[in-house]
N, C-alpha and C positions, 0 to 999 in steps of 0.2 A: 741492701741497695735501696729499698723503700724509704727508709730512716735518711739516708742522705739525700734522696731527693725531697722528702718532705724537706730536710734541713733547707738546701739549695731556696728551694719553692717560698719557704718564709722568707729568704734573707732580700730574694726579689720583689715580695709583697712589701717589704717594708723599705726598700729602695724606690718602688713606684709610690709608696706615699710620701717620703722625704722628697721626693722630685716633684711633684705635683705643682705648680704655680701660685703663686699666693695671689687670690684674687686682691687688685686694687680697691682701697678705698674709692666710692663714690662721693663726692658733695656737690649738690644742687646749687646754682646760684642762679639768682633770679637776676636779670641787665635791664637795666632800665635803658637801652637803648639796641636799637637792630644790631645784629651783626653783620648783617651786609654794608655796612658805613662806618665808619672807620673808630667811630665811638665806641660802638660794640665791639671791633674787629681787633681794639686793643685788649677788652677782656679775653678774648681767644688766646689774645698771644701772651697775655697772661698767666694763663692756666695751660700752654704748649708751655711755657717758663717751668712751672711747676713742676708738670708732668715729668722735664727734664731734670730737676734739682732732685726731686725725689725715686729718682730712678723709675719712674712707671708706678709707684705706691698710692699716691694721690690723682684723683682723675676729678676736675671741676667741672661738671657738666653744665655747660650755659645753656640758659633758659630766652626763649624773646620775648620780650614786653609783653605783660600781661597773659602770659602762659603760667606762671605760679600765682599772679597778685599783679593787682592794677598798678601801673607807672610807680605814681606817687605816695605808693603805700609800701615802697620795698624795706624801707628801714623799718618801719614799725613792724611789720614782720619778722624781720631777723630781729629786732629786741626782744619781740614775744617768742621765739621758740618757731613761730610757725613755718620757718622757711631758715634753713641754713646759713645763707649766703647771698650776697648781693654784689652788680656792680652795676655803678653810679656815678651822677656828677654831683660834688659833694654841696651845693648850693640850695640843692632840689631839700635838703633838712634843716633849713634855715629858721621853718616856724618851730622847730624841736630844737635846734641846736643853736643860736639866734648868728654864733660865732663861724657856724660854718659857709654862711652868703660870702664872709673872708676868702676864705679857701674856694671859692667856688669863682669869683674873679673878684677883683679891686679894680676900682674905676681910678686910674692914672697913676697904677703901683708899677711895679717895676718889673723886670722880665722874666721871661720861665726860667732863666738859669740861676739869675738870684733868687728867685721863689722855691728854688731847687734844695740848693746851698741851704738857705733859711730852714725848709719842712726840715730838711733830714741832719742839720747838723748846726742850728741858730738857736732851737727852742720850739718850731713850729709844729713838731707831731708830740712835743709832752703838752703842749695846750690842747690840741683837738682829740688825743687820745683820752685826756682826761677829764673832759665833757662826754664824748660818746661814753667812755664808761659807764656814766650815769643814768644810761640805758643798756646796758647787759650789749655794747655793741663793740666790735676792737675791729681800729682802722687802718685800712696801710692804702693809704693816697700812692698809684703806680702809675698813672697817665698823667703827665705836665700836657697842657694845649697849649702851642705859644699864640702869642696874642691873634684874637679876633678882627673882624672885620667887622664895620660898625653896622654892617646888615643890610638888606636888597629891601628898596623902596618900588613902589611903582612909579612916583611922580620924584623930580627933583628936589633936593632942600636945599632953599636959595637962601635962610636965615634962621634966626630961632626961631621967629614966628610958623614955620613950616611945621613945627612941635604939635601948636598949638590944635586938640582934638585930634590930632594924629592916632588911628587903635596902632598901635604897634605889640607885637609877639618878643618880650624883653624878659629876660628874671634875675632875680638877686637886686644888689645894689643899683646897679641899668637901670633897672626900672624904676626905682625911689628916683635917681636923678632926674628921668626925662618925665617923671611927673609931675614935677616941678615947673619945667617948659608947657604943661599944659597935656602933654600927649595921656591917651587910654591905653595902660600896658596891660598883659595879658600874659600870663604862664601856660603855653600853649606845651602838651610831650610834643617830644620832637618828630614821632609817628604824625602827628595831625598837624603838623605846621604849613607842610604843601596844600592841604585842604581848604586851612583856614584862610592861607592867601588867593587860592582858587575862588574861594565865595564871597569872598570879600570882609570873613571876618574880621582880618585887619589887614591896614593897609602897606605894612613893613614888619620884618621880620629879623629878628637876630637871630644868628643861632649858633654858629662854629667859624671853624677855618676853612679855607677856600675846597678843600680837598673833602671834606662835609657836605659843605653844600652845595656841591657839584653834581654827588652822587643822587642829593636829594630834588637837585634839581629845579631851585627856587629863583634861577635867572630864564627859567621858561616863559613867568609870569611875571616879577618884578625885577626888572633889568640893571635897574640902579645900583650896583654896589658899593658902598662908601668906606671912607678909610678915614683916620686911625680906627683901631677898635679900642676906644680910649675907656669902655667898658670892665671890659676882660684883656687887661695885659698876660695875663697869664688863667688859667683855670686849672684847678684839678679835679681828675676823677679818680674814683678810687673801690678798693677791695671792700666790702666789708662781712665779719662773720660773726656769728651770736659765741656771746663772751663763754658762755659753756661749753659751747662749742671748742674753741679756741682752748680755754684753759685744760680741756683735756689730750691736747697731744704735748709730745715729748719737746723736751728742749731744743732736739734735731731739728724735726718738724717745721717747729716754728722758725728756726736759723733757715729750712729751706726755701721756705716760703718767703721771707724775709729778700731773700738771694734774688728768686724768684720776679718780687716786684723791683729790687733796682736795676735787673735786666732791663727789664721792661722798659724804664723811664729813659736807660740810656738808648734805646732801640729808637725812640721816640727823638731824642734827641737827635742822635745820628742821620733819620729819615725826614722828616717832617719841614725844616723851614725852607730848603730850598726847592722842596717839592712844590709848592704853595703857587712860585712863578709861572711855572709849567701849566697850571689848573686853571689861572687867572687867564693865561694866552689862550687856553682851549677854551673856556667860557665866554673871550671877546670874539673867537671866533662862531661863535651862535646867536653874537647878538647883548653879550653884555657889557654892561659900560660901566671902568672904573673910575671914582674919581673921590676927591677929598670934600669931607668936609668943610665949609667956609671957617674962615679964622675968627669969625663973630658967633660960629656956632659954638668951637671949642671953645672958645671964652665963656659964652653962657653954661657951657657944660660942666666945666672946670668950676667957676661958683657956683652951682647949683651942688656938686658932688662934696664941695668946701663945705654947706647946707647938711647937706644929709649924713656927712663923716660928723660933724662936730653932733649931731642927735643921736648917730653907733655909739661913741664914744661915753654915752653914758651908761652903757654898760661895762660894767666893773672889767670883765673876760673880753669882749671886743678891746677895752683899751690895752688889757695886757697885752694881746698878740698883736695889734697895732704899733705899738712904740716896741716891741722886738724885735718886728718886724722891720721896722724905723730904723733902730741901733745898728740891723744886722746891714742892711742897704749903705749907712755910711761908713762902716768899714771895708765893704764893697767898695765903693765911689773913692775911697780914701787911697784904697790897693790901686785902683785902675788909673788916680791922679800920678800915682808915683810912676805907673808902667807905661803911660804916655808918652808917642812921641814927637807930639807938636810944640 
């Protein structure tokens, strides 16, 4: 009787270790932006993507600004090893990656959904994955932004001279442009940008879509919001993880995560532009006022960014994903002539 309860007794012991839970992997990922705002809020839903693709195996722990590593140091980090994982807007690597201020927005390029097309099915992620490589970094661009707003003034701009000495809160190409027009731009994180407008660091701020900075709050102080955001027609942010990282999980893995970030981009799409009207009506209802750009400013903006695109283009990588990018846009335009019905 003893001998078969021992038996019993083992077969149970080793049925409560085959049932045991397989604890999930953790990976740390440092955000270069809050998660209360909707920049951040799309890394969550991210890594909720994940969480789901890999059945509960993988768990992205988001990090807030400057809880692993300051703002602007999150990629150099995931290249060295120090930090796992990042998410980011990919403009913010532009002095490392000179190609990625592209990806980050084009001043008067075309919209999220051809930027879309393009990244994932044009040629646009064999270019930028194989610059990041060159720093031990592997990318997956999962948040398209559709186009900005050209950003909260405190005073009006009644021509291009209004540029002129202007500090404005601008990055990437934006700012090459409007320095051009004379203005002082500034690469303000997006944490301090209500502050800087509060003190008067500068006097205009770009930053995102209406639903951004609604949360953030920058029509409290500078009421002006202007249109086009002929800056950032589109922007990406994106995943990114140290290539060691990366190269050591399974083919699966990588197919999940993959899965993972075009959830994401379609969630984006699905939600976001007609949200945008709703945000603008609640923010005139506090007091802010939208309105357009003068058609002498576009103009000056327009040659000045003709200016500063013919000076990218001399790099050899800016020009390849520029004319790809070019090619992939007019057989877009070409599709959309033929499906017209005027």
């Amino acid at each position: 009787m003893m001998k078969n309860y021992n038996a019993i007794a083992a077969v149970c012991a080793a049925f409560v270790v085959c049932a045991a839970p397989v604890m999930a992997e953790k990976l740390d990922v440092a955000s270069t932006f809050s998660t209360s705002n909707l920049l951040g809020e799309m890394g969550v839903k991210f890594a909720d993507n994940v969480n789901i693709a890999t059945g509960g195996d993988l768990e992205l722990v988001m990090h807030e600004p400057g809880d692993l590593v300051p703002t602007l140091e999150v990629f150099d980090a995931v290249s060295s090893g120090a930090i796992e994982a990042g998410w980011d807007w990919m403009g913010y690597w532009s002095s490392v990656v000179p190609v990625a201020q592209f990806y980050g927005g084009l001043p008067f390029g075309p919209t999220s959904e051809v930027s879309a097309s393009w990244m994932w099915n044009g040629g646009g992620i064999e270019i930028i994955r194989r610059e990041y490589d060159k720093h031990n970094v592997m990318v997956f661009p999962c948040f398209i932004e559709p186009q900005e707003t050209a950003g909260w003034y405190r005073e009006e701009i009644t021509g291009p001279e209004s540029y002129d000495g202007l500090k404005n809160r601008i990055s990437g190409l934006g700012a090459k442009v409007l320095t051009k027009l004379g203005a002082s731009t500034q690469l303000v994180p997006g944490s301090e940008t209500y502050l800087a407008l509060e003190r008067g660091r500068v006097d205009a701020a770009d930053f995102a879509i209406p639903t951004v900075d609604e949360a953030l709050g920058f029509y409290e102080i500078a009421k002006y919001n202007y249109f086009p955001g002929w800056h950032q027609s589109a922007s990406w942010f994106s995943f990114i993880i140290n290539k060691d990282v990366w190269d050591g999980y399974s083919d699966m893995r990588k197919a999940q995560i993959d899965m993972a970030c075009q959830a994401t981009i379609q969630y984006t799409f699905n939600r976001l532009p007609a949200e945008q009207m709703d945000v603008i009506a609640r923010m005139a209802d506090k007091g802010a006022v939208t309105k357009r750009l003068p058609e002498s400013v576009m103009e000056r903006l327009e040659g000045a960014w003709g200016e500063v695109l013919a000076e990218e283009l001399q790099n050899p990588v800016v020009k390849e994903m520029y004319e790809s990018l070019q090619a992939h846009q007019a057989k877009v335009d070409a599709w959309n002539t033929l499906q017209s019905l005027n």
